[in-house]
C-alpha positions as CSV (number, residue, x, y, z in Angstrom):
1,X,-11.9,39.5,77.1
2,X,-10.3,42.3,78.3
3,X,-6.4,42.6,76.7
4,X,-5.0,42.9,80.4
5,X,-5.3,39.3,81.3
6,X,-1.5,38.1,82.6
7,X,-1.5,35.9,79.6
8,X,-1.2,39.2,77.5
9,X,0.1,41.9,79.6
10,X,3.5,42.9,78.3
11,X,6.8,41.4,81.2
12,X,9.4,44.1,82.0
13,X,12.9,42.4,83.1
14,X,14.6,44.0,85.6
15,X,17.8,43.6,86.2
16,X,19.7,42.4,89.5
17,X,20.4,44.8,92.1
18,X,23.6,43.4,92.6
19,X,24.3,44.1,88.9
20,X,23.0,48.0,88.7
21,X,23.3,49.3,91.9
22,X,20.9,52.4,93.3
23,X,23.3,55.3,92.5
24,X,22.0,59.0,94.0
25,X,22.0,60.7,90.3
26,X,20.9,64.0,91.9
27,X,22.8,63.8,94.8
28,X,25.2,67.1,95.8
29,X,28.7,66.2,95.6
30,X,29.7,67.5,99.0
31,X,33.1,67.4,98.2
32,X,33.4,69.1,94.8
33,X,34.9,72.1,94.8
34,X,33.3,75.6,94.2
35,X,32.7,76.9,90.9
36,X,31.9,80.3,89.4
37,X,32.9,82.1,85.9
38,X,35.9,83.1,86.9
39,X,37.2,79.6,88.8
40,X,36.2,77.6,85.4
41,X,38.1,80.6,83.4
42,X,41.3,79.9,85.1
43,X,40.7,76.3,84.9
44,X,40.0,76.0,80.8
45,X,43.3,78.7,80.6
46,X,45.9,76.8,82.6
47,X,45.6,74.0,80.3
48,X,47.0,75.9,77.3
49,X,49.7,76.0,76.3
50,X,49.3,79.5,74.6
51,X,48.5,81.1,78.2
52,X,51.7,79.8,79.5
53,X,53.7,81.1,76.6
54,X,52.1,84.6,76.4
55,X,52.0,84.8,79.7
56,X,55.6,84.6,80.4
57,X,56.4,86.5,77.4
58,X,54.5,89.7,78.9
59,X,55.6,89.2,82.3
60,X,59.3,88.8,80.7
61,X,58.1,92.3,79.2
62,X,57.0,93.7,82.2
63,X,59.9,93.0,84.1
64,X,62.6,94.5,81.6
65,X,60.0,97.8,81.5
66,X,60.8,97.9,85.1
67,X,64.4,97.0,85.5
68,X,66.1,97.9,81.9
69,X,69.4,98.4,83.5
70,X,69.3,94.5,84.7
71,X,69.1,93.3,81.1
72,X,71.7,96.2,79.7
73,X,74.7,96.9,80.9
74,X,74.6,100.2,78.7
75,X,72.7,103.2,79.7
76,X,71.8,104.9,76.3
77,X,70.9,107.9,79.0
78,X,74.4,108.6,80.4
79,X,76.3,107.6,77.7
80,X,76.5,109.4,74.5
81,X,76.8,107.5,70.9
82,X,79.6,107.2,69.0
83,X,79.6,108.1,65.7
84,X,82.8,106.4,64.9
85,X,80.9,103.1,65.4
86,X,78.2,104.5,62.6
87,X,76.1,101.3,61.9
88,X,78.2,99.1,63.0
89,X,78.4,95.8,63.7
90,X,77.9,93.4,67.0
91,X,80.7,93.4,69.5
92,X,80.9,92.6,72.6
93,X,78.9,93.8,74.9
94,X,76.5,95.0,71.9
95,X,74.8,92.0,70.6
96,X,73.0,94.2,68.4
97,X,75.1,96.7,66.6
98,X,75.1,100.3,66.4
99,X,72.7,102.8,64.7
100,X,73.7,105.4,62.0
101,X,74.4,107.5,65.2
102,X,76.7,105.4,66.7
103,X,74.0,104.5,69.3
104,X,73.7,100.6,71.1
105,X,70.5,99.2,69.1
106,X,70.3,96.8,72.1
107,X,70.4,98.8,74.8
108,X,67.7,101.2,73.3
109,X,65.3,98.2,72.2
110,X,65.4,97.4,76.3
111,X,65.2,101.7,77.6
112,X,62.4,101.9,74.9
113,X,60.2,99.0,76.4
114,X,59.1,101.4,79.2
115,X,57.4,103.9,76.6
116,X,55.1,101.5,75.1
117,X,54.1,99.9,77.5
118,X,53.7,102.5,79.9
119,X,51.7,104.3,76.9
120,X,49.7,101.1,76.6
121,X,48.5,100.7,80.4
122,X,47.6,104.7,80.0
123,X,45.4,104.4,77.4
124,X,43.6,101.2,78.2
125,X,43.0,103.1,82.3
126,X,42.1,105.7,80.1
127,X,39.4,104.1,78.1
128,X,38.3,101.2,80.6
129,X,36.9,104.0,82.8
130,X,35.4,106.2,79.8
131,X,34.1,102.9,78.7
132,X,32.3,101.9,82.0
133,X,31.3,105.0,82.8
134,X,29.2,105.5,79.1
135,X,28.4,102.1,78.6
136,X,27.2,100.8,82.7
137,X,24.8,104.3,82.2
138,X,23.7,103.7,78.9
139,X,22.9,100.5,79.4
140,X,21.5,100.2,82.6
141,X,19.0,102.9,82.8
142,X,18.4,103.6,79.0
143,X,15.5,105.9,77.6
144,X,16.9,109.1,77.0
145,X,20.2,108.9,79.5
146,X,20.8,105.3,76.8
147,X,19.8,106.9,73.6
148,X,22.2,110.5,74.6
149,X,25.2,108.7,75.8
150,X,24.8,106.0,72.3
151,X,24.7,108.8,70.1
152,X,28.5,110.6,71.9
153,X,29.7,107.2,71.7
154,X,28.8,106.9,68.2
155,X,30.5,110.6,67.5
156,X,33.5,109.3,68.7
157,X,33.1,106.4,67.2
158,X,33.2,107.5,63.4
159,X,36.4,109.4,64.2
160,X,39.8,106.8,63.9
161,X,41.5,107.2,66.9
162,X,44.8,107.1,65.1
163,X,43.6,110.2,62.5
164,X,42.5,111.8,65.9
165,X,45.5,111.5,67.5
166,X,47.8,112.9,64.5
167,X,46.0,116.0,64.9
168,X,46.3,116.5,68.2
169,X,49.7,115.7,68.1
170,X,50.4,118.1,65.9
171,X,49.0,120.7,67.9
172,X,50.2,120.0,70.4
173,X,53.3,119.5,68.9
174,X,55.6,121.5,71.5
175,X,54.2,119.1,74.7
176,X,55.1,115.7,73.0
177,X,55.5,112.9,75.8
178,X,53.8,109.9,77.0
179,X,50.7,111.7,78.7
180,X,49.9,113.7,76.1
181,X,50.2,110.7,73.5
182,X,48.4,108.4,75.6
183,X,45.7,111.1,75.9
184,X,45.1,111.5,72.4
185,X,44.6,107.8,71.7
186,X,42.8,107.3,74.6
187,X,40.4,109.8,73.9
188,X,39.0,108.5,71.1
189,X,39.1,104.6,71.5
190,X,37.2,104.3,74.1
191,X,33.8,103.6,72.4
192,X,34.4,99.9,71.4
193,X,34.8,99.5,75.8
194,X,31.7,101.3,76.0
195,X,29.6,99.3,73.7
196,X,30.7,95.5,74.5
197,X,29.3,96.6,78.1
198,X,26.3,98.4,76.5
199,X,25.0,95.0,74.9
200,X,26.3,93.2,78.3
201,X,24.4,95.1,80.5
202,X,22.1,94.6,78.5
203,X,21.5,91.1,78.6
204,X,22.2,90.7,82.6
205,X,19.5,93.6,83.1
206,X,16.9,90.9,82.2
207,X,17.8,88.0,84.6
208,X,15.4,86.9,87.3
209,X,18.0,88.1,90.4
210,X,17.7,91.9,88.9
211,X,14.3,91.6,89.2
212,X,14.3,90.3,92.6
213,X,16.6,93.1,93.1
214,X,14.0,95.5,92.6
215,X,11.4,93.8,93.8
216,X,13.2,94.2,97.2
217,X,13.6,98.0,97.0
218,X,17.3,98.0,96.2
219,X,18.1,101.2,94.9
220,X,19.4,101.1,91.3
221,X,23.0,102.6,91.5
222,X,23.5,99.5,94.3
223,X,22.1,96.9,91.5
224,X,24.1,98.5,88.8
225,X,27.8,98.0,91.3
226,X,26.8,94.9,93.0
227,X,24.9,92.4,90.6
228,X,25.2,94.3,86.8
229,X,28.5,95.3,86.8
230,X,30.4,91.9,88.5
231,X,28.6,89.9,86.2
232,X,29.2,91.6,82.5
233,X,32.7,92.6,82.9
234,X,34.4,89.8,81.7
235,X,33.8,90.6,77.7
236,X,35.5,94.3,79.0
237,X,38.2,92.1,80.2
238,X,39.0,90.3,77.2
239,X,38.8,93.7,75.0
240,X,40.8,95.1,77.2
241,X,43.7,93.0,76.8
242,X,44.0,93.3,73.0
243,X,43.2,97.0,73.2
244,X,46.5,97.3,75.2
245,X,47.9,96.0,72.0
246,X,46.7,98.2,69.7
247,X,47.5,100.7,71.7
248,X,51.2,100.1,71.8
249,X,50.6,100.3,68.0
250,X,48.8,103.4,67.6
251,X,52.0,105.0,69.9
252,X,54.8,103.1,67.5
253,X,52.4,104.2,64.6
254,X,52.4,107.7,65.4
255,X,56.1,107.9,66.8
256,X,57.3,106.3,63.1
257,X,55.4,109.0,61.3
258,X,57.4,111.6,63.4
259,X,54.3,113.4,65.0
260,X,54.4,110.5,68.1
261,X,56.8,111.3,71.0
262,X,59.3,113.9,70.7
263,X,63.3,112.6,69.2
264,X,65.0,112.8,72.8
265,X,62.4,110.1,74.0
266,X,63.3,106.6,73.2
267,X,61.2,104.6,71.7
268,X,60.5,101.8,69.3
269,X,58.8,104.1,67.0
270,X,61.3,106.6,67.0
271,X,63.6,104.1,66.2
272,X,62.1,102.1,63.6
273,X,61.5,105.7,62.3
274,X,65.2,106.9,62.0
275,X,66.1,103.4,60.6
276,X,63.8,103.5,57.3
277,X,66.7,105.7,55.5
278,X,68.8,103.2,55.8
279,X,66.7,99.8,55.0
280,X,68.5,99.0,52.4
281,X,72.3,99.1,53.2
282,X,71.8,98.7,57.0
283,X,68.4,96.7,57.8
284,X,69.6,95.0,61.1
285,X,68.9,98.7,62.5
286,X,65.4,98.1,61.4
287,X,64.6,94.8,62.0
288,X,65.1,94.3,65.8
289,X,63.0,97.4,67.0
290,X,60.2,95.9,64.9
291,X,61.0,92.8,65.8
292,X,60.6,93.7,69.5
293,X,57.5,95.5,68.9
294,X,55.7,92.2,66.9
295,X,56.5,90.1,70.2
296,X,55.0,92.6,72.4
297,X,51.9,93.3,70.4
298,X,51.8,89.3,69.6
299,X,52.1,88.4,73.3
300,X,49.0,90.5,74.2
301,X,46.9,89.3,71.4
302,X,47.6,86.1,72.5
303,X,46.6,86.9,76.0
304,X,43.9,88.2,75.0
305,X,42.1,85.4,72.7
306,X,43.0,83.2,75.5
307,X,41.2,85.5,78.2
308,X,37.8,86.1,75.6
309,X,37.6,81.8,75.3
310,X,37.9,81.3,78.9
311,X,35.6,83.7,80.2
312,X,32.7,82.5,77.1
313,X,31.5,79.3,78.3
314,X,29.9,78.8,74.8
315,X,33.3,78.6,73.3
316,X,34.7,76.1,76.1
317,X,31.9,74.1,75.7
318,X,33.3,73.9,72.2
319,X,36.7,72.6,72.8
């Protein structure tokens, strides 16, 4: 007897149709909006709370960079210190105090915002292009253009940018200002830029609409602008924005260990550099500079983490 009869054969129960309705599972959702890396970026970012804060804290930056003489009523450049007011204490109008100089530690903290970050945005133009420029070539046509290009980005590499910059700065020591600073860090820290793309590139190089690329007859330099490039420049992006802060660093570095920018440029280098005499009777002198420099450099971190988690959709997937 075959085991198929109806006495044997297994029942399946199926459920009402009025109880599970016919749903289309693979049906487009006609009215969902668009998506692509950059739209689901801005989505994950908005809803933290750390973009909002760091955000407003660099734009807050920004904005007293531009317009110092909005958020000081003193001009440290027209008007001269007074040394009777030698480390002083806050009055009005100088919510800070004085230096040993006699010189508004407020209205300098807000005139020296302009040097780091206009030093900052130098050096990371300067090493965003170096960087693309070494790593899009290395890593898009490799062989021997990949394997020369590597091994000057590795020279440059095993050289600290901050050690570089020292001694150039001290050659160069009778043209100290913000070009020639941001030049000597930007010389030398671009290889980090370059090699993030590098290993970029070298991942999107592989994808199946590169390949149809070629297949096509689309000459390489237009595959390496229109499809490589748009699609591995957001890890640039995000190393970009915490380079800025360690370039503001390297420039408050260099400035404290009096080979940065020259003494008639303000700065919060230069300050925290003539305050270190007097940490111990006068510390206030010392403190807010360096407090105004931690914010700065903190804000851009911040940004920056932010930025790197948005644009990895490994670590949204995550949260």
């Amino acid at each position: 007897m075959s085991n198929n009869t109806p006495e044997t054969r297994p029942r399946h129960f199926v459920a009402p149709l009025e109880e599970t309705p016919l749903v289309a599972i693979d049906a487009v959702k006609v009215d969902e909006k668009p998506s692509n890396l950059w739209i689901d970026a801005w989505r994950d970012a908005r809803r933290r709370p750390i973009f909002w804060i760091s955000g407003l804290l660099i734009l807050l930056i920004i904005v007293v960079a531009l317009l110092p003489s909005v958020f000081s009523p003193v001009n440290p450049f027209t008007e001269k210190c007074d040394l009777s007011l030698s480390n002083g204490d806050p009055t009005a109008g100088h919510p800070l105090g004085f230096t040993k100089l006699g010189c508004d530690v407020y209205a300098r903290i807000i005139f020296g915002t302009s040097t780091s970050i206009s030093v900052g945005f130098i050096v990371i133009l300067l090493t965003t292009v170096l960087g693309l420029l070494f790593g899009a070539f290395a890593g898009f046509y490799g062989g021997w253009i990949d394997a020369t290009l590597s091994r000057v980005g590795d020279i440059f590499f095993s050289i600290p940018y901050i050690l570089a910059a020292v001694v150039i700065m001290s050659v160069l020591s009778q043209y100290r200002s913000i070009w020639t600073i941001s030049l000597a860090i930007g010389l030398f820290a671009w290889p980090s830029t370059a090699r993030v793309l590098r290993a970029e590139i070298l991942r999107v190089k592989q994808s199946d609409y590169i390949t149809a690329s070629e297949a096509l007859g689309v000459s390489k330099i237009k595959i390496l602008l229109r499809h490589v490039l748009p699609n591995s420049i957001a890890p640039v992006i995000a190393i970009t924005t915490i380079s800025l802060a360690a370039a503001i660093v390297a420039e408050a570095t260099l400035s404290f260990l009096g080979v940065g920018l020259g003494g008639t440029i303000m700065s919060w280098g230069n300050d925290i550099n003539q305050a270190q005499r007097d940490i111990r009777v006068h510390p206030q002198t010392l403190i807010w500079p360096s407090l105004a420099l931690s914010i700065t450099v903190f804000s851009f971190i911040l940004m920056g983490e932010v930025v790197r988690d948005a644009l990895d959709p490994k670590a949204r997937a995550l949260r």
